[in-house]
N, CA and C atoms as a LAMMPS dump frame, in Angstrom:
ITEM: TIMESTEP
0
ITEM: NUMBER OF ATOMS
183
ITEM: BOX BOUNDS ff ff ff
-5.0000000000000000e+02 5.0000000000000000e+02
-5.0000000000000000e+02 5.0000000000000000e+02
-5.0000000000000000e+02 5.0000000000000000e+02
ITEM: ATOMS id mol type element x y z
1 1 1 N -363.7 -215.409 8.04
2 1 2 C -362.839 -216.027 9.018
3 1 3 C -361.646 -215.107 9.24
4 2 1 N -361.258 -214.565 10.43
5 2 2 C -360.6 -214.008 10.641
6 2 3 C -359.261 -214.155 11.335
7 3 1 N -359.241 -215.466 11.78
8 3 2 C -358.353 -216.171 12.663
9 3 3 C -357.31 -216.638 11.167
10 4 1 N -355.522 -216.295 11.492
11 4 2 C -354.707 -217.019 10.696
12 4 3 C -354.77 -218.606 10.176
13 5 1 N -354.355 -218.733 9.094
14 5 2 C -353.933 -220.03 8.822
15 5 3 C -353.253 -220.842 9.5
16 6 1 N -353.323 -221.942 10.054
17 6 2 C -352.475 -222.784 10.62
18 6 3 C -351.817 -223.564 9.863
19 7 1 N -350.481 -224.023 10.039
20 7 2 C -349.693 -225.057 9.026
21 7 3 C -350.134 -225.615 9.16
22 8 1 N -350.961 -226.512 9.927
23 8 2 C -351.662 -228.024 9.498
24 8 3 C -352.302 -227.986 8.245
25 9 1 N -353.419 -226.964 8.261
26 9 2 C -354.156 -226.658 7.875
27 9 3 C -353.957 -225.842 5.833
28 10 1 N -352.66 -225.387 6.304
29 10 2 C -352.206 -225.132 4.684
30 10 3 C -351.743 -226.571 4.005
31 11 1 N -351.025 -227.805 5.327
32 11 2 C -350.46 -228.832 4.6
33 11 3 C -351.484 -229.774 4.591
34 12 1 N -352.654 -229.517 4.977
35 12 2 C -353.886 -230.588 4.374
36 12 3 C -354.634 -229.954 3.279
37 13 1 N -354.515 -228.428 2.548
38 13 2 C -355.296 -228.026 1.246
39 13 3 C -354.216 -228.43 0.475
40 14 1 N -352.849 -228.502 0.923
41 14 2 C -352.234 -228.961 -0.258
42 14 3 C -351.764 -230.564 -0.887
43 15 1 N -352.036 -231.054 0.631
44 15 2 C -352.166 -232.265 0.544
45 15 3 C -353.325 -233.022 -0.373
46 16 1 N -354.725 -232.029 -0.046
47 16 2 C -355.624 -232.351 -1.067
48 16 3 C -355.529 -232.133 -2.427
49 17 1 N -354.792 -231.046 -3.005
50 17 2 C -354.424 -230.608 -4.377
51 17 3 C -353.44 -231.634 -4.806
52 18 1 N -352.654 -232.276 -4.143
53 18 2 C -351.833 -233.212 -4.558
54 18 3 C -352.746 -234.493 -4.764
55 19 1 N -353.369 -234.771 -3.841
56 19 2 C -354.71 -235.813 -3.939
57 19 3 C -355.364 -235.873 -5.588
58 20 1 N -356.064 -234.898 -5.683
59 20 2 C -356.593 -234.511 -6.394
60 20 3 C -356.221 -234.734 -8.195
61 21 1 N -354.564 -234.482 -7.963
62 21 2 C -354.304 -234.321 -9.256
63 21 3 C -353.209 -236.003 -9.735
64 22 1 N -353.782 -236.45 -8.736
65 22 2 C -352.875 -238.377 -8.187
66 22 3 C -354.478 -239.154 -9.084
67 23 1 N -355.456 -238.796 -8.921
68 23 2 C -356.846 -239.342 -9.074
69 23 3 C -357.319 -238.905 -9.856
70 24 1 N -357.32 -237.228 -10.411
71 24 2 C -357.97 -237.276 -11.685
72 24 3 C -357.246 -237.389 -13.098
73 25 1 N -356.088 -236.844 -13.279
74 25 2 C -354.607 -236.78 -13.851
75 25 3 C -354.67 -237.647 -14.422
76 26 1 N -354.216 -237.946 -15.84
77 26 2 C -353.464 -239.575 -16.261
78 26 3 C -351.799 -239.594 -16.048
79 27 1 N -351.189 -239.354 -15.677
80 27 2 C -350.338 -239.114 -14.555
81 27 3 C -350.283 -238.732 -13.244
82 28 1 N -349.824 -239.434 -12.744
83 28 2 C -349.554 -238.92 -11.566
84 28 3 C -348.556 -237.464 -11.04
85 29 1 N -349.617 -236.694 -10.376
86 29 2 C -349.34 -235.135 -10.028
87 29 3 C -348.955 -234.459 -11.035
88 30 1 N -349.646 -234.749 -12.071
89 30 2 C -349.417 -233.708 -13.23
90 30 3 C -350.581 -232.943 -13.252
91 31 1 N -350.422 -231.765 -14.413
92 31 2 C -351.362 -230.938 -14.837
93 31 3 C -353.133 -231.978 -15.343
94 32 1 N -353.88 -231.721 -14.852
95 32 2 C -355.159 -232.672 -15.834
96 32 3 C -356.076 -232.99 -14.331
97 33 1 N -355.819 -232.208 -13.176
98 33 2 C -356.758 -232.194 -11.956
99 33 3 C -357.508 -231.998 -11.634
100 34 1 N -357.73 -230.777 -12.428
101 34 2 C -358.476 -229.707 -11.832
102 34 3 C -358.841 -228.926 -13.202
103 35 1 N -360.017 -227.545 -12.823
104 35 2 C -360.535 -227.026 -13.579
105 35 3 C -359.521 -225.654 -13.961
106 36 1 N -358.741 -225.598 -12.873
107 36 2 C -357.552 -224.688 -13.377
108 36 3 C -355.717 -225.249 -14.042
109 37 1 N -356.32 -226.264 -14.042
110 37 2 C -355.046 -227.019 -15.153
111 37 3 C -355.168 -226.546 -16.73
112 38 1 N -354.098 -226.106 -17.285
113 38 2 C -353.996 -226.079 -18.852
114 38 3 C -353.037 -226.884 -19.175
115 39 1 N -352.677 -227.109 -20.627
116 39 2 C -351.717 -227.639 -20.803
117 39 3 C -350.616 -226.885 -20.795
118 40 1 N -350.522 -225.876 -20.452
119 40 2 C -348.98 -224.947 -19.8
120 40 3 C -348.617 -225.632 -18.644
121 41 1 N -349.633 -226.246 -17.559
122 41 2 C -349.31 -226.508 -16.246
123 41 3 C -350.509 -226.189 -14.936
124 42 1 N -350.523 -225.853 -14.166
125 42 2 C -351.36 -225.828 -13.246
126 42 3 C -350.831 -225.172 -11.605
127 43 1 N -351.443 -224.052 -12.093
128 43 2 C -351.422 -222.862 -10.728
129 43 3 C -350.975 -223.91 -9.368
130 44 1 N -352.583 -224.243 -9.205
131 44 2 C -352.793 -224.912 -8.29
132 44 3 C -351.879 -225.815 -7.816
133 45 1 N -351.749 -226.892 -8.612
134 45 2 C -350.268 -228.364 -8.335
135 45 3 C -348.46 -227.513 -8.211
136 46 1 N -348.55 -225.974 -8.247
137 46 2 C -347.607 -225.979 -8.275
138 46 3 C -347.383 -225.162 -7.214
139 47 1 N -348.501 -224.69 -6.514
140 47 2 C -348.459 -223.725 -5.267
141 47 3 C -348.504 -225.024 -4.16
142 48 1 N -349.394 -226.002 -4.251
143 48 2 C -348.441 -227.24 -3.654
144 48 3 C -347.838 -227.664 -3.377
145 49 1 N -347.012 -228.148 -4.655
146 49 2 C -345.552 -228.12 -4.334
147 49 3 C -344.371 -227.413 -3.661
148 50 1 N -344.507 -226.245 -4.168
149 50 2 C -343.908 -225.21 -3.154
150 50 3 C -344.106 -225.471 -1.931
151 51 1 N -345.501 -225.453 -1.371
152 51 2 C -346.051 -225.473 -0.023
153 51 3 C -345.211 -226.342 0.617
154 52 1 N -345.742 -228.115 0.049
155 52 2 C -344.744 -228.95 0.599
156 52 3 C -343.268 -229.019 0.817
157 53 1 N -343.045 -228.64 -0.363
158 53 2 C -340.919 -228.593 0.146
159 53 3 C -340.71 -227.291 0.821
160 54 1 N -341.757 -226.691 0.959
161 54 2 C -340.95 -225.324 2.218
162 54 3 C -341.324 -226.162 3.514
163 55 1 N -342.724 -226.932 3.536
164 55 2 C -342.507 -227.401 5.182
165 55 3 C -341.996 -228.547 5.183
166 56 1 N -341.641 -229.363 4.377
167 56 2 C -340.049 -230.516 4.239
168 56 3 C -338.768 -229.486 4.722
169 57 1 N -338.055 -228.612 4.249
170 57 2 C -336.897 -228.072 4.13
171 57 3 C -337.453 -227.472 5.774
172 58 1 N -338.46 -226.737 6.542
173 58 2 C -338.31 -226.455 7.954
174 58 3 C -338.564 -227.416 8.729
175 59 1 N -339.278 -228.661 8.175
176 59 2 C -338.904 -229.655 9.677
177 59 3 C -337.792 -230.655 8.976
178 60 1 N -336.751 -230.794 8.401
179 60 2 C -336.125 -231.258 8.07
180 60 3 C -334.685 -230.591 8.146
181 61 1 N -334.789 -229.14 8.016
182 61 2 C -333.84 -228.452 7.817
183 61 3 C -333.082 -227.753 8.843
């Protein structure tokens, strides 16, 4: 695929990683989601996060 990412489209994979770690997690949005969670933390739930509060802070900001 050669065509850019669209923000929708980054804020629905991260929307799903947040999904993800709401449902499998025994907490909510913690580390325990996914197959790349350790107990240090989780790549994944935290490139998320980021994701989300950068496009909170530009349509908000």
């Amino acid at each position: 695929m050669d065509e850019p990412v669209t923000l929708s489209e980054l804020v629905w994979a991260a929307n799903r990683t947040m999904d993800m770690h709401w449902t499998r997690s025994e907490s909510p949005w913690q580390p325990g989601g996914c197959r790349q969670c350790t107990e240090d933390g989780c790549p994944q739930l935290d490139w998320a996060r980021r994701v989300l509060t950068d496009v909170r802070a530009q349509l908000l900001g």
